[in-house]
N, C-alpha and C positions, 0 to 999 in steps of 0.2 A: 280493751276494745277501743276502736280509733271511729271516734264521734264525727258524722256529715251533718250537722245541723239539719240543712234545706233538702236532704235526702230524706232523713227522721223525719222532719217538721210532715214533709209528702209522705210516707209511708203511713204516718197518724193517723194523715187525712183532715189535716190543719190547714188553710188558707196564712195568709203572715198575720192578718186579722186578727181570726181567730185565735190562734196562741198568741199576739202582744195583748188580749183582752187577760190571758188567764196568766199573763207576766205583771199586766199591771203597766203597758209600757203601748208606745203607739210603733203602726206596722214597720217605719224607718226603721224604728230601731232593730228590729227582728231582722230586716234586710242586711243593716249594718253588722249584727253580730254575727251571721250567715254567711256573708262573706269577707270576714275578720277586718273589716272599716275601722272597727269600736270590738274591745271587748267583752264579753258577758258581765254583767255590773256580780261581784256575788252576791249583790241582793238578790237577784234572780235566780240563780242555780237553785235550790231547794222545788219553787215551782216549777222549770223548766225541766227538770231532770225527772218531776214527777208527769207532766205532762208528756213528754216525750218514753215516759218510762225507762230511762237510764240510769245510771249510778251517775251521783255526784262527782266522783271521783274520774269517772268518765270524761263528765262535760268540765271540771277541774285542766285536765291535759288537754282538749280540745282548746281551751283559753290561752293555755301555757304555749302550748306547740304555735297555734296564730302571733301572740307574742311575741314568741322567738322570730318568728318568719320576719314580721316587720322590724324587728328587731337590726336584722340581721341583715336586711336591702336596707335601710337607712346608714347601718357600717358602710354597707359597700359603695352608698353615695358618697361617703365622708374621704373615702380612703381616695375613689379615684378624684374627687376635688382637691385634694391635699398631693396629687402627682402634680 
């Protein structure tokens, strides 16, 4: 299952508030992991995936896949700097 955080977070019926209260985290951060700025600390995955009602292993790949992405436009900064 391919995880929207900010889609979920709205379907819940979470404000960003409200879910960084039950992260433990303030609403930045929710913005930031939302749209992969920062990624999900795994300290958070356990509650997050309960509040969102997900699998862990869910919001796991949603981290990973973000990752890669930045991952991967930071390569392609490097490569065309390096022409």
């Amino acid at each position: 299952m391919e995880i929207d955080l900010m889609k979920r977070r709205i379907e819940m019926g979470f404000t960003r508030e409200q879910l960084s209260k039950k992260l433990g985290c303030n609403k930045q951060q929710v913005y930031n992991f939302e749209l992969g700025g920062r990624p999900v600390p795994i300290k958070h995955l356990p509650k997050l995936a309960r509040a969102l009602e997900v699998r862990e292993s869910d919001l796991l790949r949603f981290v990973f896949n973000r990752k890669m992405k930045l991952l991967e436009a930071k390569l392609e900064k490097l490569r065309k700097a390096a022409k």
